[in-house]
N, C-alpha and C positions, 0 to 999 in steps of 0.2 A: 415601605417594606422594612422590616427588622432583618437585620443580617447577623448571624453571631458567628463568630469566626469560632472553632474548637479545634485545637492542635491539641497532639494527644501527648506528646513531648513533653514536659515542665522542668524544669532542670532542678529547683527548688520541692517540689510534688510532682512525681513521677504518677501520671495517668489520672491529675486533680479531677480533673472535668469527668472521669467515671467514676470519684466517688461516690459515694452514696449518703443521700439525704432523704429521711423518711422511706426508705427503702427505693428510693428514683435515681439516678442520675444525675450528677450538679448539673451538664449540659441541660438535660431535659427540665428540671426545674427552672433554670433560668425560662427557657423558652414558654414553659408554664405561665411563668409571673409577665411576660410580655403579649401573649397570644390574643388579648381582647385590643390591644392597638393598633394593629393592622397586621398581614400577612410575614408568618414569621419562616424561614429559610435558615437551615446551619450549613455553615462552609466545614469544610472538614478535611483532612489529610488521611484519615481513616476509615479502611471500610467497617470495623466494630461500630464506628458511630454512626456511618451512615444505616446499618443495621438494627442499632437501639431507637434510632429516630422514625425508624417505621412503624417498630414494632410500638412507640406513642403517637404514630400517627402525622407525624412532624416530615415536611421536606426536607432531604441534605443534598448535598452538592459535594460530590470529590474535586477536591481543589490541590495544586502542589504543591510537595512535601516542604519545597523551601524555599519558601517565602518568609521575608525578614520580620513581617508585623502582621498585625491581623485585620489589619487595612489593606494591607496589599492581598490579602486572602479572600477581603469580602467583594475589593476590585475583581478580584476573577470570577468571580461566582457570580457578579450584578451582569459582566460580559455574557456568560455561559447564558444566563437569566433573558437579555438581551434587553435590560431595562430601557426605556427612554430617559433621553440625556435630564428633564427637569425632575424624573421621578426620586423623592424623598427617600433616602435608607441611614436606617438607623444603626449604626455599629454596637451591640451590649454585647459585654464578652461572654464567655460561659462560664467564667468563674462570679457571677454575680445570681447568685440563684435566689436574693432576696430583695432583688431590686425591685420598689414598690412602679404600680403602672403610671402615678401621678408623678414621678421622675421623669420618666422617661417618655410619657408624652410635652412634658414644657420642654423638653430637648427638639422632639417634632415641632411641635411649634414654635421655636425661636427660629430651628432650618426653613422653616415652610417662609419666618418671615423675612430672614434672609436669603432668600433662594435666588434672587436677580441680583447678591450685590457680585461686583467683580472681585474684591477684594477679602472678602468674611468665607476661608473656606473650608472651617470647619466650626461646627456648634455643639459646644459642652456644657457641663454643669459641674456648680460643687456647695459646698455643703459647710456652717461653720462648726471647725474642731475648737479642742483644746489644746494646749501644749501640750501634755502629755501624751497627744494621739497625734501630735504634727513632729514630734520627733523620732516618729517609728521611720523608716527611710520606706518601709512596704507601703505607705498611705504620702501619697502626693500632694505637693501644694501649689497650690498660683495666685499669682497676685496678676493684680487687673490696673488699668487707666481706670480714668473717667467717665471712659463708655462703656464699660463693661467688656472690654479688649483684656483678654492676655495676656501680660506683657512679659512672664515667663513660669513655667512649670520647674518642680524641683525636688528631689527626694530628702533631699537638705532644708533645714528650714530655713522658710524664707516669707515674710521677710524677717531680716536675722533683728532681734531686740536688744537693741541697746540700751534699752530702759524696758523693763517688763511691761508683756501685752498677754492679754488673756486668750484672744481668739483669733482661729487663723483660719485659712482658706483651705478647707481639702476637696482634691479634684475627684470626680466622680469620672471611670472611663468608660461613659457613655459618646461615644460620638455621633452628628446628626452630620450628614451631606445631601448635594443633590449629587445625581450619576453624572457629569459631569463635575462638580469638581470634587467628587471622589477621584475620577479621572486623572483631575489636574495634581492633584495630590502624590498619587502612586508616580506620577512621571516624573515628580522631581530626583533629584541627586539626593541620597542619605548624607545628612545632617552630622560635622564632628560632636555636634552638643546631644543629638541623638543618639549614638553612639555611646559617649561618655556617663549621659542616665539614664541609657535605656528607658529615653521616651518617645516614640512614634512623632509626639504632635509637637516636639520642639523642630522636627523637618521643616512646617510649614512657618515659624517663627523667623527660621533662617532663611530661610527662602523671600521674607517680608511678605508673609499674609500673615490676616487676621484668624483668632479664632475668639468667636463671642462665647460669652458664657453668661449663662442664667444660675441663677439661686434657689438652691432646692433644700426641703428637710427628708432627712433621711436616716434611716438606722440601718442599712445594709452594709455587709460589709465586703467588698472584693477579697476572696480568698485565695493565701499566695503560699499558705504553707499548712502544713499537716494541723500546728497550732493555731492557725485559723481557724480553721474547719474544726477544730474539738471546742474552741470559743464559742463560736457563734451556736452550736450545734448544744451549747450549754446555756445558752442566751432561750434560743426557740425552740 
């Protein structure tokens, strides 16, 4: 299952996720670009969106107003849902309205292949930039081990070059879980490093779990500000 969390809030883009792309909805768009992967669900703090998402036909779920991430948004909705513990959900946010389907299925399938480990308990992707798109602080980075582990996310670049490098790691915020350890996820203690760069998945860092991540090409771009959305919207 796809779960997109949409809070209507932004502090940055006030009401992002209603604007409008090709005269739709960025929430709805997203859900658009992911509907041929499996069964797609929006969480929502709003009844306008649980309203737009009928009128395309789309399931929502009113979920509460405060909740710290959009994990912990889509844990309420998998509960309401009453998912089984091994069932696969896919976190895409609603500010991704051009995230291609072959993304975000190797996300499902790296979850699917990690779904028995004890210790891998989230699965993401990302994408290689340039420095001059890995120094935007809106576009995230991560560096990895040897096994394709995480070994930290950052809005800061990283890692920092002490001798010039051409290409970096940018995080795509697609998240893959099982219901279960979505579960296990939402019950930990909030992270000071989560905190600090406002990122959800450095929780599970500190907590010492894994998050795998896989390699994907991509031209979409998560939109976090009004000048997103007039870029991209100039792009396609």
């Amino acid at each position: 299952m796809v779960i997109i969390p949409a809070r209507v809030d932004s502090y940055r883009f006030p009401k992002k996720i209603l604007a409008k792309i090709d005269n739709t909805p960025m929430v709805i768009k997203t859900a658009q670009a992911v509907k041929n992967i499996d069964e797609v669900v929006i969480a929502t703090d709003s009844y306008e969106v649980i309203d737009i998402a009928k009128r395309y036909n789309f399931k929502a779920i009113l979920t509460d107003k405060n909740h710290k991430s959009g994990t912990d948004r889509i844990n309420e909705a998998a509960s309401i849902l009453g998912l089984d513990s091994d069932e696969i959900i896919i976190n895409v946010q609603a500010d991704e309205p051009f995230i291609e389907e072959d993304v975000v299925k190797k996300v499902y399938e790296l979850t699917n292949k990690n779904k028995d480990s004890k210790d891998i308990l989230i699965n993401s992707a990302y994408k290689i930039i340039d420095k001059k798109e890995a120094i935007n602080p809106n576009i995230v980075k991560v560096v990895l081990d040897s096994c394709n582990m995480a070994l930290y996310f950052s809005r800061s670049l990283i890692p920092y070059p002490r001798e010039e490098i051409e290409n970096f790691k940018g995080h795509l915020g697609i998240y893959g879980f099982t219901k279960k350890s979505l579960e296990k996820f939402c019950s930990l203690k909030s992270a000071p490093l989560e905190d600090i760069e406002k990122l959800e998945q450095l929780r599970a860092l500190y907590h010492g779990y894994k998050i795998a991540m896989v390699e994907v090409e991509s031209k979409s771009i998560g939109i976090d500000t009004v000048e997103d959305l007039e870029r991209v919207l100039r792009i396609n």
